[in-house]
C-alpha positions as CSV (number, residue, x, y, z in Angstrom):
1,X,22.0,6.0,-29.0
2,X,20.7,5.0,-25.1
3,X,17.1,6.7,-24.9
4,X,16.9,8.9,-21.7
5,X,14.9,6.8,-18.8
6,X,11.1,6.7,-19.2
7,X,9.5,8.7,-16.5
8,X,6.1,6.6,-15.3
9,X,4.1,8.0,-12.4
10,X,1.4,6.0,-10.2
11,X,-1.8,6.9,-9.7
12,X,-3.8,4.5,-8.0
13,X,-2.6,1.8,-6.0
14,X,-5.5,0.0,-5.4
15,X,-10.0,0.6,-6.1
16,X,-10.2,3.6,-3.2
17,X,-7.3,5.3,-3.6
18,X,-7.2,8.9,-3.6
19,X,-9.0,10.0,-7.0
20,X,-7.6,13.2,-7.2
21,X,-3.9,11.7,-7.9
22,X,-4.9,11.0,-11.7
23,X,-5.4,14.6,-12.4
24,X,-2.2,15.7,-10.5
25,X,-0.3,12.8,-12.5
26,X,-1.5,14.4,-15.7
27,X,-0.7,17.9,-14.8
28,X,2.9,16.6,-14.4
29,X,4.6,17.9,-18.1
30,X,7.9,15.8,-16.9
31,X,6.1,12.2,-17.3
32,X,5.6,9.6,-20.0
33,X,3.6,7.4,-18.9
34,X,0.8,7.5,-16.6
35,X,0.2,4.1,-14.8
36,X,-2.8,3.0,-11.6
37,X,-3.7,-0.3,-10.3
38,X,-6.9,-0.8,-8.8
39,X,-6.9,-4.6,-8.7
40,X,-5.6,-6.3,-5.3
41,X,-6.9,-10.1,-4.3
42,X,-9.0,-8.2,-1.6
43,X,-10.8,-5.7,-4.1
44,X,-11.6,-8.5,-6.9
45,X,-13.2,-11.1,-3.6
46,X,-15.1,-7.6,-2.4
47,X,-16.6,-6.5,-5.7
48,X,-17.6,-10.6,-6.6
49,X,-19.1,-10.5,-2.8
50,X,-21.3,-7.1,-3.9
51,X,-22.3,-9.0,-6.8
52,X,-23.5,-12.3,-4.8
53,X,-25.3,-9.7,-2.0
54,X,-27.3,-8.5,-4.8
55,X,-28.0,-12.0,-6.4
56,X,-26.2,-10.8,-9.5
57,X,-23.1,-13.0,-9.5
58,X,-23.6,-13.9,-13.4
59,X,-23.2,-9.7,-13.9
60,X,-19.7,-9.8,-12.5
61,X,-18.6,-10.6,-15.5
62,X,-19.4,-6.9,-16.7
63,X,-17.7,-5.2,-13.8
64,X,-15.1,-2.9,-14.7
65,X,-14.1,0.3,-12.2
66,X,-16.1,3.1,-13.4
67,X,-14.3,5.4,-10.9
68,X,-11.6,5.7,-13.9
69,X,-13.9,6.6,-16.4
70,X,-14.6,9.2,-13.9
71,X,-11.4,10.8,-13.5
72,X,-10.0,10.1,-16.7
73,X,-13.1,12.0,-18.8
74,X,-12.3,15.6,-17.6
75,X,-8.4,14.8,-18.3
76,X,-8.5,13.6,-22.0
77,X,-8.3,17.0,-23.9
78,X,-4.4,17.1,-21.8
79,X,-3.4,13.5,-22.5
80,X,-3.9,14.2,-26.1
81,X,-2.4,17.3,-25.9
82,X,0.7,16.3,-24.1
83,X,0.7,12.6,-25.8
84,X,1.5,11.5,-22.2
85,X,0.1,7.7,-22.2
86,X,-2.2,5.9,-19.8
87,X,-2.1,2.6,-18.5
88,X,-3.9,0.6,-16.2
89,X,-5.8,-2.5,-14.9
90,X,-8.9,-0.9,-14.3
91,X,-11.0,-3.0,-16.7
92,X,-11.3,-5.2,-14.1
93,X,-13.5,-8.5,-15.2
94,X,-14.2,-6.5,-18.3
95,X,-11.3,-4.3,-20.2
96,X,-13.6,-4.2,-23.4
97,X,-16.4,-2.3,-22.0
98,X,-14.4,0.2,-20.2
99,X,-11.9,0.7,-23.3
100,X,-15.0,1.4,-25.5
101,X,-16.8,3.7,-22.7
102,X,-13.5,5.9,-23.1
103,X,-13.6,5.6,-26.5
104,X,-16.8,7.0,-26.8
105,X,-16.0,10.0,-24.5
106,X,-12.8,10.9,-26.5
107,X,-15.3,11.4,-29.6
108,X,-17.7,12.9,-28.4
109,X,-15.1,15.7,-27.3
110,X,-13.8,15.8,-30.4
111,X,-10.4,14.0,-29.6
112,X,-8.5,11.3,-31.9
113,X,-7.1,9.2,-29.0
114,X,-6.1,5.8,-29.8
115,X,-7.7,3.2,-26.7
116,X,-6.8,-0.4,-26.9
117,X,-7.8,-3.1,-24.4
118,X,-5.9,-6.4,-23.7
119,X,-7.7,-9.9,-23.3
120,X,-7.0,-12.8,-22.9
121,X,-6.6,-13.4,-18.8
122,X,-10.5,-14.5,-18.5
123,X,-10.2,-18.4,-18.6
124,X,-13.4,-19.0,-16.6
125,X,-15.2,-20.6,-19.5
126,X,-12.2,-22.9,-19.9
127,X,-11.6,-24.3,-16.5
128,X,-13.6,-27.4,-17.2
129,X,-11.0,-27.8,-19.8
130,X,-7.8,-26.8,-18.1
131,X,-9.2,-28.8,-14.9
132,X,-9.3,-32.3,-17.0
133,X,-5.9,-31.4,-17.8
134,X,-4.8,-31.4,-14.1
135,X,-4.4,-27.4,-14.4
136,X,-5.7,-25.0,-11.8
137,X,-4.8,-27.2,-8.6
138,X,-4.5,-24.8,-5.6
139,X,-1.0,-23.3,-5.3
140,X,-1.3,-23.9,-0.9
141,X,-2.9,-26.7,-0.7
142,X,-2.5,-28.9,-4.4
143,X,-6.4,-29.8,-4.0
144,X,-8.0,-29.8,-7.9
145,X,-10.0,-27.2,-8.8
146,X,-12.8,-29.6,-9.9
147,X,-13.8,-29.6,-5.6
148,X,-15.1,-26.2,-5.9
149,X,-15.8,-25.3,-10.1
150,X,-19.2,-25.3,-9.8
151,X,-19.4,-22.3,-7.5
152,X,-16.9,-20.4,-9.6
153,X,-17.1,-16.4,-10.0
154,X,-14.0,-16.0,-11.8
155,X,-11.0,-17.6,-12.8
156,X,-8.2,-14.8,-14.5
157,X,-4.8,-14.9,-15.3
158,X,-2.6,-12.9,-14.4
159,X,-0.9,-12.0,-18.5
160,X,2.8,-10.3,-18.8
161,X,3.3,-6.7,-20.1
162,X,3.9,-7.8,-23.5
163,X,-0.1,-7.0,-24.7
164,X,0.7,-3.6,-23.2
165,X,4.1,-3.2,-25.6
166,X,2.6,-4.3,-28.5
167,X,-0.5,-1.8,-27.7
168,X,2.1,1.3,-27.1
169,X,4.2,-0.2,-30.5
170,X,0.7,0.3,-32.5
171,X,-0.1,3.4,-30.9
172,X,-2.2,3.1,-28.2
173,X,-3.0,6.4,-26.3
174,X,-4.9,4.8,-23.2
175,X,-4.5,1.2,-22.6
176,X,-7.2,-0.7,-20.6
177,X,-5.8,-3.9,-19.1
178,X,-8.2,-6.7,-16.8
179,X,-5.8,-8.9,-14.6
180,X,-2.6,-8.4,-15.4
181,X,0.6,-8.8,-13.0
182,X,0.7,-5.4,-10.8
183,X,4.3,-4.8,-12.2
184,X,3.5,-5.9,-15.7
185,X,1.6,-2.0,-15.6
186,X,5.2,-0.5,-15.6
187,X,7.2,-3.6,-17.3
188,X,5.3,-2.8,-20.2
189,X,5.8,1.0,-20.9
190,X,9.4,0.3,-20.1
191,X,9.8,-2.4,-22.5
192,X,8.3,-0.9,-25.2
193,X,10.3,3.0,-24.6
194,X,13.8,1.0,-24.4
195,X,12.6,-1.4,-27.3
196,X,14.2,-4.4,-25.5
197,X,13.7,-8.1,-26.5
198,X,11.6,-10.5,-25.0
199,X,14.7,-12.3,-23.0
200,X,16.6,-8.8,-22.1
201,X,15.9,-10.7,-18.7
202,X,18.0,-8.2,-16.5
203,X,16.4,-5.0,-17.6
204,X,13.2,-6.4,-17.4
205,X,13.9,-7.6,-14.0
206,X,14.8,-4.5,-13.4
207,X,11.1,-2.6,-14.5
208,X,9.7,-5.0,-12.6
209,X,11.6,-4.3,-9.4
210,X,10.5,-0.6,-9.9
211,X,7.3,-1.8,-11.4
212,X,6.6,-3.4,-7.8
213,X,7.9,-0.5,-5.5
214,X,5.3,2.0,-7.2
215,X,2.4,-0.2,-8.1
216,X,0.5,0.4,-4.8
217,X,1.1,3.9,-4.9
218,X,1.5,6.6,-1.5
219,X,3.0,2.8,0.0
220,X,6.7,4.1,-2.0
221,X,6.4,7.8,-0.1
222,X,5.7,6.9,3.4
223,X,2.4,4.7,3.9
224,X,2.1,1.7,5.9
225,X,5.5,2.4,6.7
226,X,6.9,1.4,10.0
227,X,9.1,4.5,10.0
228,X,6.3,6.9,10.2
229,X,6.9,8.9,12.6
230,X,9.3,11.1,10.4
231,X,7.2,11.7,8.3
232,X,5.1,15.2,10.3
233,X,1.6,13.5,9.7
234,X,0.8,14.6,6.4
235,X,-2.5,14.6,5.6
236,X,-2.4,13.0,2.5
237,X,0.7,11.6,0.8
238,X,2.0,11.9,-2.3
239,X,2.5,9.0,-5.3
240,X,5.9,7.9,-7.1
241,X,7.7,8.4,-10.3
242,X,10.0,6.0,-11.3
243,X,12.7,7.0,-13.6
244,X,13.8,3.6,-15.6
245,X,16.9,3.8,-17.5
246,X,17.7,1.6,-20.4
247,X,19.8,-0.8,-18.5
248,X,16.5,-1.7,-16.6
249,X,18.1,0.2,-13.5
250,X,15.4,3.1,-11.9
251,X,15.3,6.0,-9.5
252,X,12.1,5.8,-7.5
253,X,11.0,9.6,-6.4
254,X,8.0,11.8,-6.4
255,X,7.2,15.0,-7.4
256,X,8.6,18.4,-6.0
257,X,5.8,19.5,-3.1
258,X,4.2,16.1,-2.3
259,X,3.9,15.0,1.0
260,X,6.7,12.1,2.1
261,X,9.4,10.9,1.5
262,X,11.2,8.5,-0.7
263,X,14.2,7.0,1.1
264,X,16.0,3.3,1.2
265,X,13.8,2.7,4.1
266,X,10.3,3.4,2.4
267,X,11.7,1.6,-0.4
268,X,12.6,-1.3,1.1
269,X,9.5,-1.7,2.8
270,X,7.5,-1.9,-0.5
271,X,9.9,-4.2,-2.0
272,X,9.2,-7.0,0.9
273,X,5.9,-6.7,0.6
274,X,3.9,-9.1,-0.8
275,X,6.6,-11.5,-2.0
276,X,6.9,-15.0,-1.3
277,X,10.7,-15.5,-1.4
278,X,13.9,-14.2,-2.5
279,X,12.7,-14.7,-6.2
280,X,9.6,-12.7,-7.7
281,X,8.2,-14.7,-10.4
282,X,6.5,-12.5,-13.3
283,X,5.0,-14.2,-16.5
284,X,7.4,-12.2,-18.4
285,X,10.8,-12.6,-16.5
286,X,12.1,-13.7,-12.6
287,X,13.5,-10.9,-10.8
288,X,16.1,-11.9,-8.3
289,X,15.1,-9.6,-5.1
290,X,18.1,-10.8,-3.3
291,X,20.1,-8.8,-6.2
292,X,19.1,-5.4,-5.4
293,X,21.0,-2.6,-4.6
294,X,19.4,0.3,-2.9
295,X,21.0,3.5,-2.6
296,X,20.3,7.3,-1.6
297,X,21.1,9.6,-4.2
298,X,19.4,12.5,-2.9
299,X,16.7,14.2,-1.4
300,X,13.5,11.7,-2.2
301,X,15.5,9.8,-4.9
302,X,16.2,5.8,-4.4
303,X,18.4,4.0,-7.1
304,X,17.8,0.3,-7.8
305,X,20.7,-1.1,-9.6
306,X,22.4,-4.5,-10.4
307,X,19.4,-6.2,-10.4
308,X,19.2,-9.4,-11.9
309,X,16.4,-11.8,-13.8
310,X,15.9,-15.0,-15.3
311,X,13.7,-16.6,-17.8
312,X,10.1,-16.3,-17.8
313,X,8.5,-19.1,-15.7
314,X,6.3,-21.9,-17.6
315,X,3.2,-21.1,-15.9
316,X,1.3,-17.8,-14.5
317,X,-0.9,-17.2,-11.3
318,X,-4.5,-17.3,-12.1
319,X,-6.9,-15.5,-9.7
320,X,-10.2,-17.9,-9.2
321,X,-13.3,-16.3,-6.8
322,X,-16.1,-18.4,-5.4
323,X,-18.7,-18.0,-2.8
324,X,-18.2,-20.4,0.3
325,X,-20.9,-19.9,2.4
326,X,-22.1,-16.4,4.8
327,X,-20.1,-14.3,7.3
328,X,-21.5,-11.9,9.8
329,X,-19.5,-9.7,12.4
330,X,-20.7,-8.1,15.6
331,X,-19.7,-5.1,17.6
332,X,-20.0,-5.4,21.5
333,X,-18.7,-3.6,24.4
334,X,-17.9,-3.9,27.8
335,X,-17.2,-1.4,30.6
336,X,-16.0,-1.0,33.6
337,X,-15.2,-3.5,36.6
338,X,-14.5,-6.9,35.7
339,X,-14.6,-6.7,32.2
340,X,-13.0,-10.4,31.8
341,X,-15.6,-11.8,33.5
342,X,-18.4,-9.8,31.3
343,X,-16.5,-11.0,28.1
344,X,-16.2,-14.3,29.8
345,X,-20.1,-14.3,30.0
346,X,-20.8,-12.9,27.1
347,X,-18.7,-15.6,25.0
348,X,-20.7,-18.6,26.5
349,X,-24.0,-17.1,25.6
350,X,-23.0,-16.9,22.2
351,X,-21.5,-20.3,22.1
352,X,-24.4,-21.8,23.7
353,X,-26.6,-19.9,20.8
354,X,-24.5,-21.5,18.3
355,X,-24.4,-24.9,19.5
356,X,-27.0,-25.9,16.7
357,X,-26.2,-23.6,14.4
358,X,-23.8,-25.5,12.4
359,X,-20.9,-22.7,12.5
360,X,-17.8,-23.1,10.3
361,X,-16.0,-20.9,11.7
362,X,-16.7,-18.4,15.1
363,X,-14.5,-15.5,16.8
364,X,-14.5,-13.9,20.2
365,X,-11.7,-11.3,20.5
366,X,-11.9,-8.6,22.6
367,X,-9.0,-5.6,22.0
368,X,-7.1,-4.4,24.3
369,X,-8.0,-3.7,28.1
370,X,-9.7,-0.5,29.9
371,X,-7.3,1.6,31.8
372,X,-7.3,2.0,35.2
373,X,-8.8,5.1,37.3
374,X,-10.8,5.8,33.4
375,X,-11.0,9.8,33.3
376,X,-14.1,8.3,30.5
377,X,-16.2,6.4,29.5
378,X,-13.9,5.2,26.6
379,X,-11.4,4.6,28.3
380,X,-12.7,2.1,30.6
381,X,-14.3,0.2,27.8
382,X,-12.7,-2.6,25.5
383,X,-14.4,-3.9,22.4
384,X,-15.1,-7.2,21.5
385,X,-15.2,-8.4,17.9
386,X,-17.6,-11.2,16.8
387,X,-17.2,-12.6,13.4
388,X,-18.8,-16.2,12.0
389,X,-19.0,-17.8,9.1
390,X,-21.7,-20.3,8.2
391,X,-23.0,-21.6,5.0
392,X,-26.6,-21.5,5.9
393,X,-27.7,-17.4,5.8
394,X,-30.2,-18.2,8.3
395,X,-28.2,-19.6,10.9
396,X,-26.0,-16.0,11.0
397,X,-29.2,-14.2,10.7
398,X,-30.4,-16.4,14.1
399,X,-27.0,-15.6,16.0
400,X,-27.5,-12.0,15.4
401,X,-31.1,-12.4,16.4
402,X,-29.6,-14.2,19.5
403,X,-27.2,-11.4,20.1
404,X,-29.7,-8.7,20.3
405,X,-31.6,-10.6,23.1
406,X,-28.4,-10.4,25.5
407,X,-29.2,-6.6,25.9
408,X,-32.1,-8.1,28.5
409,X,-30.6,-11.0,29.5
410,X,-27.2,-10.1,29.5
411,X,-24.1,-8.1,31.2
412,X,-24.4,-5.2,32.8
413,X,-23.6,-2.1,30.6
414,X,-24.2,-4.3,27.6
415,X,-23.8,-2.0,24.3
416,X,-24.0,-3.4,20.4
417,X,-23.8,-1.6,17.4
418,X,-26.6,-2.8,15.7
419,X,-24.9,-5.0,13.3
420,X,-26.0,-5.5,9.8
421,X,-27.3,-8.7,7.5
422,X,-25.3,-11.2,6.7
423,X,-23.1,-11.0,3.8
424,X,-21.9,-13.4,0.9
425,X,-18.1,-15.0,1.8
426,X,-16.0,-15.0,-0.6
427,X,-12.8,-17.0,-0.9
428,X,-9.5,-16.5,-3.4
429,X,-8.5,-19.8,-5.0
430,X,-4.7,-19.2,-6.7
431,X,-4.0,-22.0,-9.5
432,X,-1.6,-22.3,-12.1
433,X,-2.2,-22.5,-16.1
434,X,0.6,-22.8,-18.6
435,X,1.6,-19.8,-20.4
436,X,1.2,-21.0,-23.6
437,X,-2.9,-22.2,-23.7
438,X,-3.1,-18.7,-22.9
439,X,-5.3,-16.3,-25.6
440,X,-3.4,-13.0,-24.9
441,X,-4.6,-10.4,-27.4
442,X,-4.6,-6.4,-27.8
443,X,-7.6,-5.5,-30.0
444,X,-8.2,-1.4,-30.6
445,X,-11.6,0.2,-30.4
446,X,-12.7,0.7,-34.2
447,X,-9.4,-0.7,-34.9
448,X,-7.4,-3.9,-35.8
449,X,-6.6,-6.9,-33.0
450,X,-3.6,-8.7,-32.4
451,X,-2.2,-11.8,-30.9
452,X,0.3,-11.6,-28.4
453,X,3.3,-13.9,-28.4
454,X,4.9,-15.2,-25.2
455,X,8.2,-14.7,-24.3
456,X,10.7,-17.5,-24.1
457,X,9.9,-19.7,-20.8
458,X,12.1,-22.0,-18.6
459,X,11.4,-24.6,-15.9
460,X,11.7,-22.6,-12.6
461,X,13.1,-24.2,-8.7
462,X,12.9,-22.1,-6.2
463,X,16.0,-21.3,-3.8
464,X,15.6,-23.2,-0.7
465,X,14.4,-21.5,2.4
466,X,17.3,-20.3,5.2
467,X,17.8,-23.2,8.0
468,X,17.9,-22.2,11.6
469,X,20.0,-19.5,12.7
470,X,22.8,-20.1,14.8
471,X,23.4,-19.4,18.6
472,X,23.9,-15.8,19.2
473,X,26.9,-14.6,21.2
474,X,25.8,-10.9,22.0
475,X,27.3,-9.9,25.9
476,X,26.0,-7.8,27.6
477,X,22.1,-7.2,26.5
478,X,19.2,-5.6,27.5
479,X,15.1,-6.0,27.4
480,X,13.5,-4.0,24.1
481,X,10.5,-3.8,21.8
482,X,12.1,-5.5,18.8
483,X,10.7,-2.7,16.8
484,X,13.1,-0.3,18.0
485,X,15.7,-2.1,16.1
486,X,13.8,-3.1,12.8
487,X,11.4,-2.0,10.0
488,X,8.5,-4.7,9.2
489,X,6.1,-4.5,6.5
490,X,3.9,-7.6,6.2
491,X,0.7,-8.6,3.5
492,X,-1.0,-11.4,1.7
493,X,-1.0,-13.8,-0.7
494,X,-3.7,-15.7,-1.3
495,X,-3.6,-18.2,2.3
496,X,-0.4,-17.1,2.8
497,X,1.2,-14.3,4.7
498,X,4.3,-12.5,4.2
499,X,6.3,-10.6,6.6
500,X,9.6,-8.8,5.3
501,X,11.7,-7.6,8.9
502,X,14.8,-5.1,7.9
503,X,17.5,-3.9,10.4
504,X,17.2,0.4,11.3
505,X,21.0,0.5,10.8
506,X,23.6,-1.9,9.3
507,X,25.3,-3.0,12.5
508,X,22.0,-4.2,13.3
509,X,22.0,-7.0,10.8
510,X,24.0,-9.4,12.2
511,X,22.7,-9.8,15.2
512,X,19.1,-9.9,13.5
513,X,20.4,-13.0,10.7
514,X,21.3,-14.6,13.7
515,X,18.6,-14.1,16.5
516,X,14.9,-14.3,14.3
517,X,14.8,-17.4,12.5
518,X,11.3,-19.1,11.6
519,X,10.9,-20.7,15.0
520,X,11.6,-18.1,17.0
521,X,9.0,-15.7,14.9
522,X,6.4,-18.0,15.2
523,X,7.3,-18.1,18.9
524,X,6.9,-14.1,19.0
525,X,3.6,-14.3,17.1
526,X,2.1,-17.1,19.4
527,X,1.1,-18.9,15.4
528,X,-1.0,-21.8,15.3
529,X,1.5,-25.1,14.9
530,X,-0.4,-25.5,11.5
531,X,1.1,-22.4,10.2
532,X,4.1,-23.7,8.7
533,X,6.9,-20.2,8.4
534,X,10.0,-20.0,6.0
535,X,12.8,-17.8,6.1
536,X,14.3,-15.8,3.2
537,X,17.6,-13.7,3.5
538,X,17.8,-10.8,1.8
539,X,21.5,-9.7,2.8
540,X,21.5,-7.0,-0.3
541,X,19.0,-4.8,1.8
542,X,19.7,-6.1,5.4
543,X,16.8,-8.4,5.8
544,X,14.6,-11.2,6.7
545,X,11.5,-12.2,4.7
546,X,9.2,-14.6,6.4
547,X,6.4,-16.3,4.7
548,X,3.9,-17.9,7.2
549,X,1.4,-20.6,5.0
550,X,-1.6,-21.1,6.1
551,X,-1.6,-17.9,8.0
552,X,-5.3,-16.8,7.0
553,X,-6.7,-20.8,6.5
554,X,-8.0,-21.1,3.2
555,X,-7.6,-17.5,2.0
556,X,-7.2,-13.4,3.1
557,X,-10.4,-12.4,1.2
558,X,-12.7,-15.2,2.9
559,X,-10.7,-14.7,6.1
560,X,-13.2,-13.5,9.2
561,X,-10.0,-12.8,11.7
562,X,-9.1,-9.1,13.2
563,X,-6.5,-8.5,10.9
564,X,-8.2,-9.8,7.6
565,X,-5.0,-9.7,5.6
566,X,-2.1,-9.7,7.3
567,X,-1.9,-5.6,7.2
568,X,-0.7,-5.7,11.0
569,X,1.1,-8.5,11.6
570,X,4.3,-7.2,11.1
571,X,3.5,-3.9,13.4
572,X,2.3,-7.1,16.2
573,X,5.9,-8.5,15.4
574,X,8.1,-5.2,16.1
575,X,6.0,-4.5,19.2
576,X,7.6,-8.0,21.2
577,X,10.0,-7.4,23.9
578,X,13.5,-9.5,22.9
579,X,16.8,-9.6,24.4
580,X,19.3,-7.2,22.3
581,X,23.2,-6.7,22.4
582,X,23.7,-3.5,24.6
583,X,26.0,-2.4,22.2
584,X,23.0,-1.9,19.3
585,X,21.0,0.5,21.2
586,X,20.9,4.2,20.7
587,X,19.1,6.7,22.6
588,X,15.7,5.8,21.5
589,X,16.1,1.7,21.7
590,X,17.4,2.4,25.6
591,X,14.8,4.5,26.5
592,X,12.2,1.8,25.5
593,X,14.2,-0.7,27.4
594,X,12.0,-2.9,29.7
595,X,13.1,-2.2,33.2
């Protein structure tokens, strides 16, 4: 008999997400499975930077997000009460400790909840080892690992869900996890309710497709969402259920009352996030994005079906952290009358002052422009960012020193915002290990450990990128913002930065496969020539998926830019003027025609 679909809500979508959403997930008698992620490349480089600030960097080791202990304590008399089950990734760089903190809490309340932790994804004591073995190269650039070992933080894998399954199987209550893949958090759950094999590769593709819409959370109801506007400015969003069925299919919704919306659009947008191509590799299974069919099926209530998967690859993604050096960033401000020429000024003070500083890396970008006629202050005012990177501390703690002289000697109106010490940089280093020297285990607090097994692997080639589109034939057209024709949602991966473009209405598509190929985006977004950009169709959900290498130099964490991790560039993308078929454009596309 088919088991009705597992019911797994989110509650955390990354380390300072809303902390209330793990007591509204619990209060929700119509779930199974509670599930949060708190472990994106930019919070793992942020905590190992807090760690180097405070000359602790051995300590990292013990880190684990004590903001779950928090707001799971007060919730553990109803989890064993309803027998809902928790998972999540919140051990951090130490699942252990965190498991056995719980553990202890459940006791001392008087409750018989069953925690187990999964290990196995720490491999920093082994990368000697895997490095003589030609393991851990850097996935953007191929350089060894050996270049930069001795200044290592951390080195994790990313494991499967299978540790998870065979913790649920024994009857786990609260699984603790360090890094695992962010869909292996619903993979897992869904594996273990359906009781499917290790190769059941399209219904796991299928979790993990609906594993990776609700891992970051209030991103599946509305946020970061290009489509905003309809959504009445809630002040805080709501998180999503998915509902997976035993044929790996799932409805993505949220509950009754939360702000939001689930619709194909917000759907959509969090399935082109963070992807590097038109297949998603997992350790336990390759879903096929370009498979995916999305459809409404009522108020707040997405379907995912038909989706597709192949065999696990041979290797996984491991995470490595290491400290490159010092950053510093500046605030200044310039008002008034020829504010060019103030920034002008202003930019070759500081690059005289850093002449002998021995900089690796220095920014100048002011933002946007003061109005004319300003009815305020603020409004005749742009702001000028000032980042640097250097791997002497002292030569950043000079160039602020510098910078504070220029309120003297400098332009007039000259404000600052008193800016603070340097602080530790941080880069991501993404390697590869094989799958099977990994040491996956689930071990129970005051109970039994287990090893994990692998699931059957397979060599893996990635579909080659889309060539350049052909010459449009569109008549009559007209000068728009390309955003009033598309969605975009763009991120990071390691160097790399992804941005997924989707056409507003079907008819639209078309004439978008055919006008924005990888030349003409990197035309749009004025990129560096050493960005190389690829092209992904996604036809199934009526878009483009770009993925721009080299977009953030050596990585998003150590990256001193605006936009640190890509988190804008798609919203930069939509807001270029292109030429557009007249016959494409409603009411709202011609009344932000260019004249």
């Amino acid at each position: 008999m088919t088991k009705a679909p597992i019911r797994v809500a989110n509650f955390s979508g990354a380390l300072g997400d809303y902390v209330g959403a793990f007591a509204d997930a619990i209060a929700d008698e119509t779930i199974d499975v509670a599930i949060g992620d708190y472990l994106a490349e930019m919070t793992m480089g942020r905590v190992a930077e807090g760690f180097c600030a405070a000359g602790k960097p051995e300590a990292l080791a013990g880190y684990h997000a004590d903001v779950f202990l928090r707001q799971i304590t007060p919730e553990l008399g109803r989890i064993a009460a309803r027998g809902v089950k928790v998972v999540t990734n919140a051990g951090a760089f130490n699942p252990a400790g965190l498991a056995g903190r719980i553990a202890q809490e459940a006791a001392a309340q008087g409750l018989a909840l069953r925690v187990a932790y999964v290990e196995g994804d720490d491999l920093l004591a082994r990368v000697p080892a895997l490095a003589a073995e030609g393991q851990l190269a850097n996935l953007d650039d191929g350089k060894a690992i050996g270049s930069i070992a001795d200044r290592l933080l951390a080195a994790n894998a990313y494991l499967g869900g299978w540790g998870i399954v065979a913790a649920l199987e024994q009857g786990a209550d609260i699984v603790i996890c360090g890094r695992v893949s962010d869909a292996s958090l619903v993979l897992g759950p869904a594996a273990w309710w359906h009781g499917w094999a290790k190769d059941d590769w399209d219904a796991l593709a299928g979790s993990v497709a609906a594993g990776h819409v609700i891992e970051c959370g209030p991103q599946a109801v509305g946020g970061n969402f290009s489509g905003f506007a309809q959504l009445g400015n809630p002040a805080r969003l709501g998180f999503p259920i998915a509902e997976i069925a035993a044929d790996g299919s799932s409805v993505i919704t949220k509950r009754t009352g939360d702000a939001g919306a689930v619709t194909v659009d917000t759907v959509t947008a969090q399935l082109m996030y963070e992807i590097q191509g038109a297949r998603y590799l997992n350790p336990d299974v390759i879903l096929h994005v370009d498979s995916i069919a999305l459809s409404q099926q009522g108020p707040d209530r997405v379907l995912l079906s038909g989706v597709r998967g192949s065999p696990a690859p041979e290797t996984t993604k491991v995470g490595c952290f290491y400290q490159h050096g010092w950053r510093a960033m500046i605030w200044g401000f310039a008002t008034g009358p020829d504010w060019r020429e103030k920034a002008d000024w202003l930019r070759g003070q500081l690059e005289a002052l850093s002449a002998d500083l021995a900089l690796d890396e220095f920014h100048f970008e002011p933002l946007g422009q003061p109005i004319a006629d300003p009815a305020s202050e603020a409004e005749g005012t742009v702001a000028i960012r000032i980042a640097a990177a250097a791997q002497s501390r002292s030569s950043l703690s000079k160039l602020l020193a510098g910078y504070a002289s220029f309120g003297l000697g400098g332009i007039p109106g000259f404000q600052g915002d008193g800016a603070g010490p340097p602080q530790p940089r941080v880069h991501y280093w993404p390697g590869l290990v094989r799958q099977a020297d990994l040491e996956h285990r689930v071990t129970f607090i005051n109970g039994p450990s287990m090893a994990v097994t692998m699931p059957p692997v397979a060599p893996f080639a990635a579909p080659a990128p889309a060539g350049p589109a052909p010459a449009a034939t569109a008549g009559e057209t007209r000068t728009v913002m390309l955003g009033s024709l598309v969605h975009a949602r763009s991120g990071d991966k390691g160097a790399n930065a992804n941005i997924g473009v989707w056409a507003k209405r079907p008819e639209i598509w078309p004439w978008l496969r055919d006008t924005l190929d990888a030349d003409r985006l990197a035309q749009l977004m004025g990129l560096n020539p050493s960005v190389q950009v690829e092209r992904h169709d996604l036809p199934n959900i009526n878009g483009l998926l770009f993925v721009l290498k080299g977009y953030f130099g050596t990585s998003g964490t150590g990256n001193i830019a605006l936009d640190q991790i890509g988190k804008a560039a798609g919203e930069f993308l939509r807001a270029r003027f292109v030429e557009a078929p007249v016959v494409l454009l409603d009411d709202a596309a011609t009344m932000e025609a260019v004249a």
